[in-house]
HTML snippet that shows the backbone in 3Dmol.js (N, CA, C, O; Angstrom):
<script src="https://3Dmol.org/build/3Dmol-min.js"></script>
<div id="view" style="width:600px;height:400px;position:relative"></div>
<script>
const pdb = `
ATOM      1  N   UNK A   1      89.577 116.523  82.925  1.00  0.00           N
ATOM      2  CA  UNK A   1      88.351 116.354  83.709  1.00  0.00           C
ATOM      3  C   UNK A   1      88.111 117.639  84.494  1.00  0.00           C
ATOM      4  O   UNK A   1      89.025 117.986  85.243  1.00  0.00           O
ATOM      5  N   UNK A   2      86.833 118.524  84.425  1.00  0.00           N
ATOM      6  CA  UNK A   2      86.627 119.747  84.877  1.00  0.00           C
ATOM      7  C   UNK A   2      86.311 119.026  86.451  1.00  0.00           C
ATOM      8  O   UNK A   2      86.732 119.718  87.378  1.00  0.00           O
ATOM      9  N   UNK A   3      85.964 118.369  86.655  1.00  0.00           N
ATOM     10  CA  UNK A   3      85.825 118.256  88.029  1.00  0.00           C
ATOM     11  C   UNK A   3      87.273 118.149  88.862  1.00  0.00           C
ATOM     12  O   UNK A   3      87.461 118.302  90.069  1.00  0.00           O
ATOM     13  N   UNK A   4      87.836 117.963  88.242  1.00  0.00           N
ATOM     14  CA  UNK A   4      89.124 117.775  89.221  1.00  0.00           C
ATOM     15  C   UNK A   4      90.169 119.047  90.003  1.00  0.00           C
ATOM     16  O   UNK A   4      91.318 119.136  90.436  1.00  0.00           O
ATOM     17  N   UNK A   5      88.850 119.982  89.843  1.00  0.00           N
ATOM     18  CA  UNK A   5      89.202 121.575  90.127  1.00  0.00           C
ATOM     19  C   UNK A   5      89.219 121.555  92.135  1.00  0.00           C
ATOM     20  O   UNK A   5      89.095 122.546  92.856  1.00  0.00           O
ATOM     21  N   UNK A   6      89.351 120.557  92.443  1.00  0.00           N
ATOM     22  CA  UNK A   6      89.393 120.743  94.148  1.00  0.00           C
ATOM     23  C   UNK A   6      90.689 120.836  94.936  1.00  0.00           C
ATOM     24  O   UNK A   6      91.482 119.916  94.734  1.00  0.00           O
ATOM     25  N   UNK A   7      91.007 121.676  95.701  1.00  0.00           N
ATOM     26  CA  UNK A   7      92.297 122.063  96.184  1.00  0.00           C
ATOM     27  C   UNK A   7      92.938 120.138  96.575  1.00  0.00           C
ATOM     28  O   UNK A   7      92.247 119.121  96.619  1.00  0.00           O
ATOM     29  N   UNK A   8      94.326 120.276  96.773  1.00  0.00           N
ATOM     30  CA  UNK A   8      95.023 119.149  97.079  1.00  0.00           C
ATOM     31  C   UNK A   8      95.877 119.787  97.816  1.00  0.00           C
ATOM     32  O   UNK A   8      96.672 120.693  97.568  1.00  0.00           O
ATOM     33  N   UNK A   9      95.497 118.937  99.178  1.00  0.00           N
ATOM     34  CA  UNK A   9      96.538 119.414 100.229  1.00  0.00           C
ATOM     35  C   UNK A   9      97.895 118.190 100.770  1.00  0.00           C
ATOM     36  O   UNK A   9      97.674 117.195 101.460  1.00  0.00           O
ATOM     37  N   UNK A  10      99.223 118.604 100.251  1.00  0.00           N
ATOM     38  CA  UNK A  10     100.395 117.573 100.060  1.00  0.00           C
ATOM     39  C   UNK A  10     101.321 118.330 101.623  1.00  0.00           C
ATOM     40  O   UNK A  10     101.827 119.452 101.671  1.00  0.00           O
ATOM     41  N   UNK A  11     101.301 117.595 102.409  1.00  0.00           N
ATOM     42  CA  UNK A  11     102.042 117.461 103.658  1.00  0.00           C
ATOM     43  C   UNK A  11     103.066 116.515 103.883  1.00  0.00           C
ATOM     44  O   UNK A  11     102.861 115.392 103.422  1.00  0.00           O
ATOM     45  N   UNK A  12     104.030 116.700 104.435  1.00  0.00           N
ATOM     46  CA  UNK A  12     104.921 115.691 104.380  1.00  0.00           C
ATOM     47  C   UNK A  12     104.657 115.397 106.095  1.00  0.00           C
ATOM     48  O   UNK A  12     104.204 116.302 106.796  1.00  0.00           O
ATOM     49  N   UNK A  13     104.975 114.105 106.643  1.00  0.00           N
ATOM     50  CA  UNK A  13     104.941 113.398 107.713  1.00  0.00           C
ATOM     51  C   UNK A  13     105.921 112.714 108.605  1.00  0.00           C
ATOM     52  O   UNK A  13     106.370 111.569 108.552  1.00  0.00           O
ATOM     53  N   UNK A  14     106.083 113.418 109.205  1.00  0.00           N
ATOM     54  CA  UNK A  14     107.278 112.447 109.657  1.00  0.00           C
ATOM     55  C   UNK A  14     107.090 111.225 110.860  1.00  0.00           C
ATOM     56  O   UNK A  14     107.969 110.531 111.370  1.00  0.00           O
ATOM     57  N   UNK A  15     105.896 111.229 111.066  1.00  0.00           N
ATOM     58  CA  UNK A  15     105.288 110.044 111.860  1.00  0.00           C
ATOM     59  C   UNK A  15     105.277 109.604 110.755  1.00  0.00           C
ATOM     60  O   UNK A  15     106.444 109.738 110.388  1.00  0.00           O
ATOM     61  N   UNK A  16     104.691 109.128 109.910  1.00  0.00           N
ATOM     62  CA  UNK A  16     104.060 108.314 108.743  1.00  0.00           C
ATOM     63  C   UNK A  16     105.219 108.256 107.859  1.00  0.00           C
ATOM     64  O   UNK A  16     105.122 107.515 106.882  1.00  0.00           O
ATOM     65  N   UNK A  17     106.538 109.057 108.073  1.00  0.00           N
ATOM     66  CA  UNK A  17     107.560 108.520 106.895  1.00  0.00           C
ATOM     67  C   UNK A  17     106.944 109.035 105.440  1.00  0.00           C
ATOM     68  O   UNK A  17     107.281 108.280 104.528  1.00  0.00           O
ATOM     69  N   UNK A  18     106.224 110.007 105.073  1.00  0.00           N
ATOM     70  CA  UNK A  18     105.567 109.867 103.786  1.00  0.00           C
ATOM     71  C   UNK A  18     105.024 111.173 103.519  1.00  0.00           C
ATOM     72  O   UNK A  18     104.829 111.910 104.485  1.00  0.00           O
ATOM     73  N   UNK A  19     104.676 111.681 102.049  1.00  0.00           N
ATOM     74  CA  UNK A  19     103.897 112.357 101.970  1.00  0.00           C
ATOM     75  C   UNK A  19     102.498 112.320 101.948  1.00  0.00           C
ATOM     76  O   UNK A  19     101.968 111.557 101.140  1.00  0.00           O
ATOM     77  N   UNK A  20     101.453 113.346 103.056  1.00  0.00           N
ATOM     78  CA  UNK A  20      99.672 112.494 103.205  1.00  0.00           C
ATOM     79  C   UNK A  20      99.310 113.645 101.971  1.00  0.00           C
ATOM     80  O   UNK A  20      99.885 114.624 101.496  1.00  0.00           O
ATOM     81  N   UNK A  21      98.409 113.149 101.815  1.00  0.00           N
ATOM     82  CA  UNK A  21      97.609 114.219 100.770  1.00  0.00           C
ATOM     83  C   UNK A  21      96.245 113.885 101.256  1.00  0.00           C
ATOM     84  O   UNK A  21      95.877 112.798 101.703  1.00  0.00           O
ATOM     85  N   UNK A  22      95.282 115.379 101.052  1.00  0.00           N
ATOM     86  CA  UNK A  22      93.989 115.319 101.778  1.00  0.00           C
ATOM     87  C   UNK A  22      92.993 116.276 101.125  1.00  0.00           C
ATOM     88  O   UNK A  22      93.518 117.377 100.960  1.00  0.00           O
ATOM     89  N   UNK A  23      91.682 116.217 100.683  1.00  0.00           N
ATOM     90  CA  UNK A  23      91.118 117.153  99.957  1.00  0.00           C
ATOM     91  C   UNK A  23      90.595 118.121 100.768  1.00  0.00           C
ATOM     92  O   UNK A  23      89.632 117.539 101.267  1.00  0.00           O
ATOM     93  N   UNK A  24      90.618 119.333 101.262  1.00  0.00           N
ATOM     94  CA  UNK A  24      89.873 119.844 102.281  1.00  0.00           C
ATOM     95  C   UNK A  24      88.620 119.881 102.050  1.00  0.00           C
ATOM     96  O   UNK A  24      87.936 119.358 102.930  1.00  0.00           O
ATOM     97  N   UNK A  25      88.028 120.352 101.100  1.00  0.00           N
ATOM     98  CA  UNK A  25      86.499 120.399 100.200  1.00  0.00           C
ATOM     99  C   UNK A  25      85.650 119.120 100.954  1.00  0.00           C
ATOM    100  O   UNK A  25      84.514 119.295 101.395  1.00  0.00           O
ATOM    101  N   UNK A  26      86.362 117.811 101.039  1.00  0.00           N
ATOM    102  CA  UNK A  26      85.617 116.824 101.228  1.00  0.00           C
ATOM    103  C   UNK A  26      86.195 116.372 102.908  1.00  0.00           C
ATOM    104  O   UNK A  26      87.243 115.760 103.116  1.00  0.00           O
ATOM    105  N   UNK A  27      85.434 116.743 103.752  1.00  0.00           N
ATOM    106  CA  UNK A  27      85.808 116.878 105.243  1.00  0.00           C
ATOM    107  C   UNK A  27      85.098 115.447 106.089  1.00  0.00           C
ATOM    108  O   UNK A  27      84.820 115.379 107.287  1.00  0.00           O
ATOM    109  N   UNK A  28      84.928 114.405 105.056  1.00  0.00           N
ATOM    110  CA  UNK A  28      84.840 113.154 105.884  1.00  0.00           C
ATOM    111  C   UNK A  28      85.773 112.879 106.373  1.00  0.00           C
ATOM    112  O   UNK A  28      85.575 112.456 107.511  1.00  0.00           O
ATOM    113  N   UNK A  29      87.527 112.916 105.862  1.00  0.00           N
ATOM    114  CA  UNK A  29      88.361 112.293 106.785  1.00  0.00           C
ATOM    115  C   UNK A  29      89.345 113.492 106.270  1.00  0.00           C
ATOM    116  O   UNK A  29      89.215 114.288 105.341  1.00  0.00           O
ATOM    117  N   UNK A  30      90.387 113.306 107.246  1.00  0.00           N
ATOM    118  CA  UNK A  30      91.666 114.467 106.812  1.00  0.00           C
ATOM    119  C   UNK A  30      92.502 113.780 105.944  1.00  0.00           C
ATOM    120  O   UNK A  30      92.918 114.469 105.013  1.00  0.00           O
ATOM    121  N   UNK A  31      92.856 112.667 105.971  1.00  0.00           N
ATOM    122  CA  UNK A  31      93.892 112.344 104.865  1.00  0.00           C
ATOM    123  C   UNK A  31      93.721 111.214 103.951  1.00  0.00           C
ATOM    124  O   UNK A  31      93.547 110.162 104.566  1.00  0.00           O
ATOM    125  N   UNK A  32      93.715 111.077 102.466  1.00  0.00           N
ATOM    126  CA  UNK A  32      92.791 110.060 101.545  1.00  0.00           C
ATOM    127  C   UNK A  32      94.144 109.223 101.459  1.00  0.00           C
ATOM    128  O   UNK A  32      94.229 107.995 101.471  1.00  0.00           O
ATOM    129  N   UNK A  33      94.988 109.972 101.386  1.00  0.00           N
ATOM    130  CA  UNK A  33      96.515 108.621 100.147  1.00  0.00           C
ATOM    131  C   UNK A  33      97.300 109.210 100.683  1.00  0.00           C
ATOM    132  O   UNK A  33      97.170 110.209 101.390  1.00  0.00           O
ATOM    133  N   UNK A  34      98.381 108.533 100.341  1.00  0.00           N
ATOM    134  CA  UNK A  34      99.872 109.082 101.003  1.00  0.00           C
ATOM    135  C   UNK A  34     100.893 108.588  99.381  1.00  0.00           C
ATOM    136  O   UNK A  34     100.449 107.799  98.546  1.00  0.00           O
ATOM    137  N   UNK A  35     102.243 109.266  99.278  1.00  0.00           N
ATOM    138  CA  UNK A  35     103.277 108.569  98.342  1.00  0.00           C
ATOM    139  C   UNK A  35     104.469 109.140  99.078  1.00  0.00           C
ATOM    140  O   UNK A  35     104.564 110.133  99.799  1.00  0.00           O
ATOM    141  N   UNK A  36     105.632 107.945  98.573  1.00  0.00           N
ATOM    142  CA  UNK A  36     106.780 107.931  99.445  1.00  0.00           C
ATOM    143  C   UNK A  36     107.650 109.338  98.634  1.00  0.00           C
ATOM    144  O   UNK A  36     108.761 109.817  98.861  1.00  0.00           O
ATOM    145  N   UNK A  37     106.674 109.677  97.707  1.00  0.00           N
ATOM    146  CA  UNK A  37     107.988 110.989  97.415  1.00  0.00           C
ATOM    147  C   UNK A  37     106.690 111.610  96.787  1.00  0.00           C
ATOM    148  O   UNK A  37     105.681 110.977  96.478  1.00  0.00           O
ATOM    149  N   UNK A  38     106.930 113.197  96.629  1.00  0.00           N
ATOM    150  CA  UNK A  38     105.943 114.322  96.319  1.00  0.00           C
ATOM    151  C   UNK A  38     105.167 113.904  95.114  1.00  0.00           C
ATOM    152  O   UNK A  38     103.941 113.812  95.169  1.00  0.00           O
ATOM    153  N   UNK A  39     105.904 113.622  93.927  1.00  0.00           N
ATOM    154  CA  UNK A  39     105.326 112.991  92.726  1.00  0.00           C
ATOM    155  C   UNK A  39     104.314 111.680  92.810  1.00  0.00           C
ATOM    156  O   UNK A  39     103.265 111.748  92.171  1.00  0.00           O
ATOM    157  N   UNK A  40     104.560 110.664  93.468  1.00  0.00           N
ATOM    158  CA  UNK A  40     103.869 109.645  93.846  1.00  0.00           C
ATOM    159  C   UNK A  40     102.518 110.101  94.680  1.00  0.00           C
ATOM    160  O   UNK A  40     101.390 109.701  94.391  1.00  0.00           O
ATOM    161  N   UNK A  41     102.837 111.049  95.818  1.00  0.00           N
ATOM    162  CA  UNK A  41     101.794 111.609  96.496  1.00  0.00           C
ATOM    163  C   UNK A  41     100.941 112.305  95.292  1.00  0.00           C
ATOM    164  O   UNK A  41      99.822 111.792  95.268  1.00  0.00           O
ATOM    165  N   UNK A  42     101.060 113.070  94.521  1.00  0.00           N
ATOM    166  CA  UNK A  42     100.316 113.843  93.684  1.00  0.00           C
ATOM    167  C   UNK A  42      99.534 112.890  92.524  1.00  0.00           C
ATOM    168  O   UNK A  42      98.481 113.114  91.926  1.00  0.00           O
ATOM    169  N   UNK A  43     100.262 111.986  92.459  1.00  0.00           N
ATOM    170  CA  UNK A  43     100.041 110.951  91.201  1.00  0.00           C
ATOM    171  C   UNK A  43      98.285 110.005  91.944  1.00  0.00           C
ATOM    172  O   UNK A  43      97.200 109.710  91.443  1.00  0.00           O
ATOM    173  N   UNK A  44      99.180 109.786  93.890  1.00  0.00           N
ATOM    174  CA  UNK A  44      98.133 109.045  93.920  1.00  0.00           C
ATOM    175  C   UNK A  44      96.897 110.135  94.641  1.00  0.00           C
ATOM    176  O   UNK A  44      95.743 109.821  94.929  1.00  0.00           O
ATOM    177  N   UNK A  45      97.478 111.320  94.794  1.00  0.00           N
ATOM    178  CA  UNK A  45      96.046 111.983  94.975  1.00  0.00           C
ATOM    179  C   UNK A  45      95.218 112.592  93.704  1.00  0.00           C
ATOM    180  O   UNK A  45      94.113 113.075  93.950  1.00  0.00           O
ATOM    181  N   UNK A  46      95.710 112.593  92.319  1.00  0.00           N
ATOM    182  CA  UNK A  46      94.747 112.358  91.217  1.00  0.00           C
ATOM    183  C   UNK A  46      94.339 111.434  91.104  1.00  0.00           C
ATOM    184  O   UNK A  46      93.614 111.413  90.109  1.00  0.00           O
ATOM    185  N   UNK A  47      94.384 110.471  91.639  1.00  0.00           N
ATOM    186  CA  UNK A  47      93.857 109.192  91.367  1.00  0.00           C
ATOM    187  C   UNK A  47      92.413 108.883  92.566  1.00  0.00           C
ATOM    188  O   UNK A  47      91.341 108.310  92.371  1.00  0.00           O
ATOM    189  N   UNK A  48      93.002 109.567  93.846  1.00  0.00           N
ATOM    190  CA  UNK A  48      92.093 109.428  95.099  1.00  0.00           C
ATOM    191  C   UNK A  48      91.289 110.339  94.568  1.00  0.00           C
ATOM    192  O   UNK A  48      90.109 109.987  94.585  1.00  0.00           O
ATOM    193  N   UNK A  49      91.484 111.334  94.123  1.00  0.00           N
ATOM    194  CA  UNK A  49      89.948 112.239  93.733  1.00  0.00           C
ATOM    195  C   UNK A  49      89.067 112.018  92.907  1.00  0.00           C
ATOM    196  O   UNK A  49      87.926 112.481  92.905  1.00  0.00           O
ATOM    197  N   UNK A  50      89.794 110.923  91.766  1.00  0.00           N
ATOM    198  CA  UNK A  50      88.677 110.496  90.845  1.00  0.00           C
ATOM    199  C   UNK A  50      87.584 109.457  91.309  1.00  0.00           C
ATOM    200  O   UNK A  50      86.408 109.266  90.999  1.00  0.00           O
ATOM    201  N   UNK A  51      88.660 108.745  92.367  1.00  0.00           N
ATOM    202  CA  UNK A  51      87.852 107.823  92.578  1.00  0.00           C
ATOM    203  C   UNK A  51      86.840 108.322  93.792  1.00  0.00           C
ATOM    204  O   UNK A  51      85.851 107.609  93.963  1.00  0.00           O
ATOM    205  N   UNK A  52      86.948 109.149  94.407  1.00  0.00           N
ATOM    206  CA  UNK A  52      86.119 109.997  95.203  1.00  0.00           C
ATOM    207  C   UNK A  52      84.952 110.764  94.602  1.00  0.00           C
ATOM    208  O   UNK A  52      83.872 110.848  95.187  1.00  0.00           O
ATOM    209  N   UNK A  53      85.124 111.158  93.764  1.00  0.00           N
ATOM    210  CA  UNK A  53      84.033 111.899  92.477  1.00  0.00           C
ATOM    211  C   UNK A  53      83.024 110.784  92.336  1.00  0.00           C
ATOM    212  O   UNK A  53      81.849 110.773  92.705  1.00  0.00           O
ATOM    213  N   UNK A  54      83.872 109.658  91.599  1.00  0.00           N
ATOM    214  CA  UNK A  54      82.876 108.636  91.393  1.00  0.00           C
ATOM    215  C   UNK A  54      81.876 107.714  92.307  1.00  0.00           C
ATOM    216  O   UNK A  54      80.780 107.171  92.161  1.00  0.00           O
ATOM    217  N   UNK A  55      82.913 107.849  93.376  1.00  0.00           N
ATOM    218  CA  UNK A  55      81.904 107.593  94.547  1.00  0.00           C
ATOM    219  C   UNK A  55      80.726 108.338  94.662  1.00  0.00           C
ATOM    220  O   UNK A  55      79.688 107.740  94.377  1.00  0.00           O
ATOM    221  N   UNK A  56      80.637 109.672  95.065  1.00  0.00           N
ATOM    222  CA  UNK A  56      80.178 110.309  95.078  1.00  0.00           C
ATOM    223  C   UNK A  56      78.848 110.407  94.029  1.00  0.00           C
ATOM    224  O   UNK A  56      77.654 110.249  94.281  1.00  0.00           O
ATOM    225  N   UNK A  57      79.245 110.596  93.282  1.00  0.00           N
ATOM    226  CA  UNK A  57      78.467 110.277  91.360  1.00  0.00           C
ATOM    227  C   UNK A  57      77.623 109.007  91.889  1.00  0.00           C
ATOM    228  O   UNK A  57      76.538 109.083  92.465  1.00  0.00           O
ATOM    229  N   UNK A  58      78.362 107.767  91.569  1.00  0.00           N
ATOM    230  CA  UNK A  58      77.461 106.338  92.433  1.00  0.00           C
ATOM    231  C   UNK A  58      76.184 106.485  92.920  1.00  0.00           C
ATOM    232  O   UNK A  58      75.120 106.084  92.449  1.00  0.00           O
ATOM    233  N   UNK A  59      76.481 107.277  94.190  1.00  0.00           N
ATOM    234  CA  UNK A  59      75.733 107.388  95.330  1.00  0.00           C
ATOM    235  C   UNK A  59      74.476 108.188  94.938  1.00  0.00           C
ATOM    236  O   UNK A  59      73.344 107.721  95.063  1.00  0.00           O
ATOM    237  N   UNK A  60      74.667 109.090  94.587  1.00  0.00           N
ATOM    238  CA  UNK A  60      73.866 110.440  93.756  1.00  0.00           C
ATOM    239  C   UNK A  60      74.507 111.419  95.253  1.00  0.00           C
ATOM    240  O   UNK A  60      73.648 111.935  95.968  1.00  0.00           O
ATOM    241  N   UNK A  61      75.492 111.545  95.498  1.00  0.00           N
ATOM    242  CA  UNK A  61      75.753 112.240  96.439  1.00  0.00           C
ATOM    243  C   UNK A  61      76.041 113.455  95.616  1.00  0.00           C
ATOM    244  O   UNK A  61      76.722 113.511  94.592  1.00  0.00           O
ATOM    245  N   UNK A  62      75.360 114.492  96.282  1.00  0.00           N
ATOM    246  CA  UNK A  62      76.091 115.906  95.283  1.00  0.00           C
ATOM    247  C   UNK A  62      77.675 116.149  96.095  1.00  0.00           C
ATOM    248  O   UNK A  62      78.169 116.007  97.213  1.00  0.00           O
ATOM    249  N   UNK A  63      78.043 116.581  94.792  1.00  0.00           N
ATOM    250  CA  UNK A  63      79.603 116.825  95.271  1.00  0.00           C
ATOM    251  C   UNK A  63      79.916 118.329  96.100  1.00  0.00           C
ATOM    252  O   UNK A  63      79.046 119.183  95.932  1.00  0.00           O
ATOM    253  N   UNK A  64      80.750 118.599  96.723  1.00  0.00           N
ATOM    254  CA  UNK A  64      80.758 119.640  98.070  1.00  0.00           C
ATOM    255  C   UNK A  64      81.372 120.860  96.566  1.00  0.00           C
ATOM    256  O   UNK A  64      82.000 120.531  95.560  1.00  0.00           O
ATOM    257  N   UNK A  65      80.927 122.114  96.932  1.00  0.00           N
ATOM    258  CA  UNK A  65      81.542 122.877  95.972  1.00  0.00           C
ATOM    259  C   UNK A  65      82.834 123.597  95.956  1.00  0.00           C
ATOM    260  O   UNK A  65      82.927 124.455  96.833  1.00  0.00           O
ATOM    261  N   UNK A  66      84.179 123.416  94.924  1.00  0.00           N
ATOM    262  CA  UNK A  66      85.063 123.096  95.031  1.00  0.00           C
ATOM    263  C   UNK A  66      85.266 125.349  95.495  1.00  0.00           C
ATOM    264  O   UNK A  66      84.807 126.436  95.141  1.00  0.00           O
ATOM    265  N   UNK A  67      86.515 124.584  96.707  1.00  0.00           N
ATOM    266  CA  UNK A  67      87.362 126.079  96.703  1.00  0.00           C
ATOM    267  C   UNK A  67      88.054 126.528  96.043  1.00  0.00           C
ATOM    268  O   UNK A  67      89.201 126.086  95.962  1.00  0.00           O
ATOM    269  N   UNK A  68      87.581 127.716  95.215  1.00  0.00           N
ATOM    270  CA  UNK A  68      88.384 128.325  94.441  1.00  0.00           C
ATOM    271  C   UNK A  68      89.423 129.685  94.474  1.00  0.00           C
ATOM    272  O   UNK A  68      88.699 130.601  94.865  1.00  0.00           O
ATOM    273  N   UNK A  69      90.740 130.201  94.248  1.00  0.00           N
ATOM    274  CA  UNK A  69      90.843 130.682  94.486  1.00  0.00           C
ATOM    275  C   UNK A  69      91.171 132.067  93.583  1.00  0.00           C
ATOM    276  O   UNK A  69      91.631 132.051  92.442  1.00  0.00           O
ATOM    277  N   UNK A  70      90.905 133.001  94.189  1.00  0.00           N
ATOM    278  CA  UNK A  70      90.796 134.101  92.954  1.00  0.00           C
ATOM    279  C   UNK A  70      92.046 134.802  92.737  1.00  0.00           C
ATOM    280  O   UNK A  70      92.588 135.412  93.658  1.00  0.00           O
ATOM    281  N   UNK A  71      92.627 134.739  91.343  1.00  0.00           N
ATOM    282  CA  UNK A  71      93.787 135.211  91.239  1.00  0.00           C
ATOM    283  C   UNK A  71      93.845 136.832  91.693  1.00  0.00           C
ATOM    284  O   UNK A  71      92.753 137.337  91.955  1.00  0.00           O
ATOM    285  N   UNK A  72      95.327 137.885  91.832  1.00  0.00           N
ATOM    286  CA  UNK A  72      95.201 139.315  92.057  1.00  0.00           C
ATOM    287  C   UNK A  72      95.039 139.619  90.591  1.00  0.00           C
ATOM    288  O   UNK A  72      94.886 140.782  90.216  1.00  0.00           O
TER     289      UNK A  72
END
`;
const viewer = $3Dmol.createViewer("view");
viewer.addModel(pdb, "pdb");
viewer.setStyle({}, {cartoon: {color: "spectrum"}});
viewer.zoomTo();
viewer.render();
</script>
């Protein structure tokens, strides 16, 4: 899926016991999903972005344009 080109930001928490994951691109809230180990976090933040896209899509909301970063 070409849309799924938006940075993923994976923090670990130690209030929350967990890893948060958060899209910066999309600045309604700071943190979408969390997983109890890095893989789970990543698993469920491909999953939070699709379903964020589609929201988005739904709505006719245009989607925020993704940060890219330019290799050296």
């Amino acid at each position: 899926m070409t849309q799924l080109k938006y940075p993923m930001v994976i923090q670990w928490s130690d209030e929350d016991d967990c890893f948060l994951v958060g899209f910066p691109d999309f600045l309604q809230q700071r943190w979408r999903t969390h997983g109890n180990t890095y893989e789970l976090a990543v698993s469920n933040g491909i999953e939070a972005l699709e379903s964020l896209i589609m929201a988005y899509e739904a709505t006719g909301e245009s989607l925020p344009e993704p940060t890219v970063c330019e290799a050296a």
